[in-house]
N, C-alpha and C positions, 0 to 999 in steps of 0.2 A: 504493500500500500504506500505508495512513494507518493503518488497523486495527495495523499491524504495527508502526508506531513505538513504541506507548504499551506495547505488551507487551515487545518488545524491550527497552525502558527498566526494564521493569517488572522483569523476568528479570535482565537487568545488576547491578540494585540489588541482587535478591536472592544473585546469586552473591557480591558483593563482600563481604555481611551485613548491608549497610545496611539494607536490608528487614526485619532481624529488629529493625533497631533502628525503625522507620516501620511498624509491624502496621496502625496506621491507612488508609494508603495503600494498601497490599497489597487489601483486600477492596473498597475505595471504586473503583480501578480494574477489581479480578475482576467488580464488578454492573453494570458498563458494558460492557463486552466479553461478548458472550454464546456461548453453549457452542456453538451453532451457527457463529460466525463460527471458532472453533479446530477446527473439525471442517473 
């Protein structure tokens, strides 16, 4: 589950807020993970 590390992390950040403080990151990882691989 390699797919699920990056998101896992990804999610992490945003619950803690960190993510609101990194918007950069947020979208640079959403265009790599694609909508089929969360389905």
């Amino acid at each position: 589950m390699p797919v699920s590390t990056p998101i896992t992390k990804l999610v992490q950040a945003m619950m803690t807020g960190t993510g609101r403080v990194e918007p950069s990151k947020a979208p640079m990882i959403d265009c790599r993970t694609p909508v089929t691989s969360r389905s």
